[in-house]
N, C-alpha and C positions, 0 to 999 in steps of 0.2 A: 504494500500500500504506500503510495508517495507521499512525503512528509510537509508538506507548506510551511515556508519561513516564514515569519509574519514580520512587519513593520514592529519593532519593539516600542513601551511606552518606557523611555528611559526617566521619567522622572514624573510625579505623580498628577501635573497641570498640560503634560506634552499630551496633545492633538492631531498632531503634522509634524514632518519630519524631511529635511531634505537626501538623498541619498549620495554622500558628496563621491564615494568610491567603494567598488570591489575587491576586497583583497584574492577572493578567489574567482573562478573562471567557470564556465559549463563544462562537465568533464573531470573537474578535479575530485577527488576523496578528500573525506574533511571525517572527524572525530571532533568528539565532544571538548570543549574547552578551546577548539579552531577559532581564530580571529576571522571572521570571514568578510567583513565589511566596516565603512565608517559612517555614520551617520552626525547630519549637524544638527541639532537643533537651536533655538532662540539664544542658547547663553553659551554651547561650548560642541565641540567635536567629539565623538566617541565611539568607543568600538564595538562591536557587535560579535559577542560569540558564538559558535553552533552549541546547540544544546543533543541533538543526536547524532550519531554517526553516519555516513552513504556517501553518495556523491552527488555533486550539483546537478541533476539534468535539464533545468531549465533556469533563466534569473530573466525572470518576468519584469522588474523595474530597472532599466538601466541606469548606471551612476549618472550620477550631474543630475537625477530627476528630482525637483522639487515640490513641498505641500506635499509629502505621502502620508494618508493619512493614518495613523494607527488602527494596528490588524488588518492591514492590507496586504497581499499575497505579493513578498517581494522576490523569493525565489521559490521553490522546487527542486527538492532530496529526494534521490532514490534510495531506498532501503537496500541493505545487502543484499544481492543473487536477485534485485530486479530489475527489469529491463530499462535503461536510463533513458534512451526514445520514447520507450514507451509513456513512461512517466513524467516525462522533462512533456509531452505533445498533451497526453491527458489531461493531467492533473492543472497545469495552468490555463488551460482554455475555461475550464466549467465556471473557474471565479470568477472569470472575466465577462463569460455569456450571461451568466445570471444578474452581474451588474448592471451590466449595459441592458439587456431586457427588463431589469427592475426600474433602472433611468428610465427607458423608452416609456414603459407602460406609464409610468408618471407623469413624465414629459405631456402627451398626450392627452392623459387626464384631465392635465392641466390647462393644455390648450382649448380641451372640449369645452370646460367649464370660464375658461375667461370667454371665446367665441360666445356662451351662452349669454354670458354677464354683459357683453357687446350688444347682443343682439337689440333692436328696439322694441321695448314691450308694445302688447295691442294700444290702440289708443283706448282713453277712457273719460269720463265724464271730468272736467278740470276741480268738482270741488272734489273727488276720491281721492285723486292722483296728487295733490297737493302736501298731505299729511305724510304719506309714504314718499314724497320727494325729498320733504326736509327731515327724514330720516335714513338719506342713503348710507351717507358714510358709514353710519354704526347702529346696531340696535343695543334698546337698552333691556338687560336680561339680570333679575333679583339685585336693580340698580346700578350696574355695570354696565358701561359700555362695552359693545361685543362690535369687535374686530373680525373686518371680511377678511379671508385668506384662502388661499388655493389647498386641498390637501398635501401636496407636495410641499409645500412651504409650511405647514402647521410643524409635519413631522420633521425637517430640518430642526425647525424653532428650537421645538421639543429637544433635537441631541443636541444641539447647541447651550441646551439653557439657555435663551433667551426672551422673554415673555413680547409676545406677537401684539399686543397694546404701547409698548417700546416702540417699534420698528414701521419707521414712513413707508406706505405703501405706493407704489406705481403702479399698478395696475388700476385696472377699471374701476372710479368712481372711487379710487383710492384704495382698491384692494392690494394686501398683502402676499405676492408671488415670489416664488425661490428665487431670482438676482436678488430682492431686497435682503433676504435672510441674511445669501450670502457676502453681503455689502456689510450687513450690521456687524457679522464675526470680525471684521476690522474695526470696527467703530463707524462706520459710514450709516449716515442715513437713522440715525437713534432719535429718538423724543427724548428728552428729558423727564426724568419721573417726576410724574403726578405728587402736587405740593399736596397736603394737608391742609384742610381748613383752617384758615387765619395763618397758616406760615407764610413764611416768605416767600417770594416769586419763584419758580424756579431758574434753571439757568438755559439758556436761551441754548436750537441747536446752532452747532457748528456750521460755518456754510460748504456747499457741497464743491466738488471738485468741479464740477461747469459753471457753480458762481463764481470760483477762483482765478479760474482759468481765461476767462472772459473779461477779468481784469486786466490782462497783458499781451501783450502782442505776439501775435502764430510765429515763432520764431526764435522768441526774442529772452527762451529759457531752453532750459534742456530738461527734463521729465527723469529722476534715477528714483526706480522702484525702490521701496521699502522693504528690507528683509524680516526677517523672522524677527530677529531681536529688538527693531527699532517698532516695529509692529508690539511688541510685547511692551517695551517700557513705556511707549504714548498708551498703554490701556492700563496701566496698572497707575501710574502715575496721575494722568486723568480720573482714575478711580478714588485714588487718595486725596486728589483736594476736591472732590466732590464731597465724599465719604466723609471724610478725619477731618472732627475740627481742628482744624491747627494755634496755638499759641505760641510764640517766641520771646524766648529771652537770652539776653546780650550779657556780655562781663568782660574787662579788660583784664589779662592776668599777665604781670611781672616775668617773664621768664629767665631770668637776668640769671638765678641759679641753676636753672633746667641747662641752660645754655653749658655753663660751666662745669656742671656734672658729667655732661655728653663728650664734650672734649677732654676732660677726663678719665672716663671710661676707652671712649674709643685710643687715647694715647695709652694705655696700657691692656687693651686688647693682645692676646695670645697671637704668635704669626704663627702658618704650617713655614710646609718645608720649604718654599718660594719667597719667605719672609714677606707673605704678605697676612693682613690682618684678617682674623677670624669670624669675624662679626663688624660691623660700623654701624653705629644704635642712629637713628636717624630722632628727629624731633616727634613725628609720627608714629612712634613708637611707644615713647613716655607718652600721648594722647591716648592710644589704646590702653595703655597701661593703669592711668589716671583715672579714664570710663569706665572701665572694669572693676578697680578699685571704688571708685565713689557709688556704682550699684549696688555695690554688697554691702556699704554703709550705710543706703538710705533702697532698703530689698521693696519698699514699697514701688518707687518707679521703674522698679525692674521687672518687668510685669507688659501681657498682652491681652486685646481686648479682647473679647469673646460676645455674644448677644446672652450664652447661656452663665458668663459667668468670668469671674479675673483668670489670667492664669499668670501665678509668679513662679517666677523661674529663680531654682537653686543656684546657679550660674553664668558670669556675665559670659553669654559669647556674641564677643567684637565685629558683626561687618564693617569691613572696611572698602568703598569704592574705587575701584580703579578704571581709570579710566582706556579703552581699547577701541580700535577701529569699527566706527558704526554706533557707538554707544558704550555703555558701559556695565562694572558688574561688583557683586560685595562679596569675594570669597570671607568665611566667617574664622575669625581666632575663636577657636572653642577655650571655655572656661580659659579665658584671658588672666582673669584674676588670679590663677598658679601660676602663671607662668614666666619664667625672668623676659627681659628686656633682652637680650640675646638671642633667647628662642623664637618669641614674638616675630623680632625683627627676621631671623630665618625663614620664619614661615609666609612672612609677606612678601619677599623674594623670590621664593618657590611659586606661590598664590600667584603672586604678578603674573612673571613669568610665561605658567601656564595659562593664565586667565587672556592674554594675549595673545596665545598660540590656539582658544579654545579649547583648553584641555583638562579643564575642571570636572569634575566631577558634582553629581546632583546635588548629595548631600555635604560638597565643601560651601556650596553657596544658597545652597536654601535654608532657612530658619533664621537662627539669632536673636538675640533680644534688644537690641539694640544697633547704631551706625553712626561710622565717622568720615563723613566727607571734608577732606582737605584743598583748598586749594590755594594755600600760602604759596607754594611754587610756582604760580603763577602772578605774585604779588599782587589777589584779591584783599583787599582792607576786613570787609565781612560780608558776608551775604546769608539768607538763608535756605536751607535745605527744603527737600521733601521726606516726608517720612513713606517708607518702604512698609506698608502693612505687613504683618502683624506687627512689627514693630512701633512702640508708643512713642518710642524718639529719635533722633538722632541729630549728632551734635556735627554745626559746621563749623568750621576752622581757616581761620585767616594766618593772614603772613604776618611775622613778628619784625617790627620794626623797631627803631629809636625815636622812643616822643618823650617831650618832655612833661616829665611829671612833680608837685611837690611833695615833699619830705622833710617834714621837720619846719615847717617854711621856707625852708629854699628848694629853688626848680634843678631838677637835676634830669638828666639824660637816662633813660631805663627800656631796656626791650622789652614791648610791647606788643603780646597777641590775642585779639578779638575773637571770641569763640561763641556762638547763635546756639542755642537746644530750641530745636524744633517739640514742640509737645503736644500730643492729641488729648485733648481735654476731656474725653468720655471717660482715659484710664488715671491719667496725670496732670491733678489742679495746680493751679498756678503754685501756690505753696508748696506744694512736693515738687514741683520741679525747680525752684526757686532752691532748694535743700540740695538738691541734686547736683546743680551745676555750678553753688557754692563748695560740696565736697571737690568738686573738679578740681574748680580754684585753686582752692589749697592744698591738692595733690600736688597740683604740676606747677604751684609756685614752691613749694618745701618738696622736690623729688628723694629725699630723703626719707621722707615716711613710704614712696613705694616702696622701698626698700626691706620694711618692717612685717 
């Protein structure tokens, strides 16, 4: 019996999948624990093992193919002692007939039933026909409006998760047809959720890509499609400042020691055998270090939201952003708070690194409790972040300069860095995070109590 390789869901939000390459060929034997391909998805590249033994007789998606979607038939294994023709010819056709004939019969459906909605009804006496005019868009059913849609598009909605009162319809008279579905799964073409009585407005949609487009002259841009990931962080981030109240709070912290401790450290850093240094503690380090520290001293803001309830978390683990071609990503220091200032700094190196190369792994960058976006290296003064749901905050980080400050009454020259904590106010009120990002403070102006 021929084995179907399926499209893997390598991480528990992946949908699609691009199929960047082959490691193996039609023809080849393969055993279990075989690398046989790579897949990219939104945040990183990765490999794909065989889980049975045979050989390939057919590879139904070829590499470079993009959008596969999970549990889609991407090769064809024959079993030992059976016929690879045979299997490689069978076995990938039927998934693909019964597709394509489940499309069609839909497709169809769909067509019959919008041609119908087309159609012009009989004429009728003008006072009937009035009542049922001004109720085409929508009927109202146990006080809801009820949204026209095509069966094909219902059932999309459906896998999608997406509720079909959401989603602007084109279709006839404003019905709801599969392009729009599949317009929404990008964010295209969405309503805004319905306010509550007496709330506030809501927020107006997005304009569409022919509003945009119509603003500037045929020519006079160039059109570069959106990939996976850039797709992924305009929805989740979108969703965050819709979602998460956000609150901000600012504080100037002294690093005039931190500075000095670092040059210390790293001038008596261990060299190997090339006499070069073993470690180089960066400033971004002592930040992770300080964050993690000051959550386990104030364990209340260390904590994510839930509808059904808090969840506080035993340990601080660190996202930290880095930024990569196309976007960017928070590989996580786990339980930050053990960890010395040398390791940290190792692991972010590593983290980078691969986060660059896309070669993270699910669970190095999903979770956390927390995030630090820096972007002193680029001489930002301050700005503020988004917070990365589930996380309640996260802290941004400006460049430390020389300003002058007084002491004593006299002004004197001190390096100075601006740090913003983003706070979602559903988990962390102004006073606990007010506590929070005063621990920082005096973390990372006394880096000597990391040390403790």
């Amino acid at each position: 019996m021929p084995i179907n390789i399926l499209m893997p869901a390598l991480s528990p939000t992946m949908e699609k999948g691009n199929l960047a390459k082959w490691l193996k060929k039609e023809g080849d034997k393969v055993k279990s624990g075989d690398v046989i391909a790579e897949i990219e998805t939104d945040k990183a590249t990765m490999e794909v093992e065989a889980v049975d033994e045979g050989t390939i007789a057919k590879i139904v998606v070829p590499e470079g193919t993009q959008d596969v979607a999970v549990n889609d038939v991407i090769a064809v294994l024959a079993g030992d002692g059976e016929d690879v023709k045979a299997a490689g010819a069978g076995a990938a056709s039927a998934p693909k007939s019964e597709a394509k004939s489940e499309a069609k019969s839909e497709a169809k459906s769909e067509a019959k039933t919008e041609a119908k909605a087309e159609a012009p009804a009989p004429a009728k006496p003008a006072s009937a026909e009035a009542p049922k005019a001004a109720a085409a868009p929508a009927q109202q059913t146990n006080g809801h409006a009820r949204t026209f849609s095509s069966p094909l598009a219902r059932r999309l909605a459906k896998e999608a998760g997406i509720e079909l009162g959401r989603i602007n319809g084109s279709g006839p008279h404003g019905r709801v047809i599969a392009r729009d579905v599949e317009e929404a799964k990008s964010g295209k073409g969405l309503k805004a959720p319905a306010a509550a009585p007496g709330a506030a407005p809501s927020i107006a949609p997005s304009m569409s890509d022919k509003q945009i487009l119509a603003l500037y002259e045929p020519g006079s841009y160039e059109v570069i499609p959106h990939d996976g990931m850039r797709r992924t962080i305009a929805q989740r981030l979108t969703a965050s400042v819709q979602t998460v109240p956000h609150f901000y709070l600012t504080m100037d912290c002294d690093i005039g020691k931190l500075l000095a401790a670092r040059e210390e450290i790293n001038a008596s850093a261990p060299k190997d055998k090339e006499k070069k240094p073993l470690y180089k503690i960066s400033v971004n380090d002592f930040v992770i270090k300080a964050m993690a520290i000051a959550l386990q001293r104030i364990p209340n803001a260390n904590v994510s939201w839930t509808e059904s309830g808090m969840l506080k978390h035993r340990h601080s683990d660190i996202g930290v952003a880095v930024a990569m071609p196309g976007g960017l990503i928070t590989p996580i220091i786990r339980k930050a708070e053990t960890k010395t200032l040398s390791t940290i700094s190792a692991e972010m190196k590593d983290y980078a690194a691969r986060a660059r190369a896309r070669k993270l792994k699910p669970e190095e960058y999903q979770g956390g409790t927390t995030a630090v976006s820096n972007l002193g290296m680029y001489g930002i003064k301050d700005f503020t972040a988004v917070i990365n749901p589930p996380h309640a905050t996260i802290l941004a980080v400006g460049t430390s300069e020389e300003r002058a400050v007084v002491r004593g009454g006299r002004i004197e020259a001190a390096h100075i860095m601006s740090v913003t904590l983003s706070c979602d106010h559903r988990a962390v009120d102004g006073a606990l995070g007010a506590e929070l990002i005063g621990a920082f403070k005096m973390l990372i102006e006394n880096p000597v109590m990391m040390m403790v």
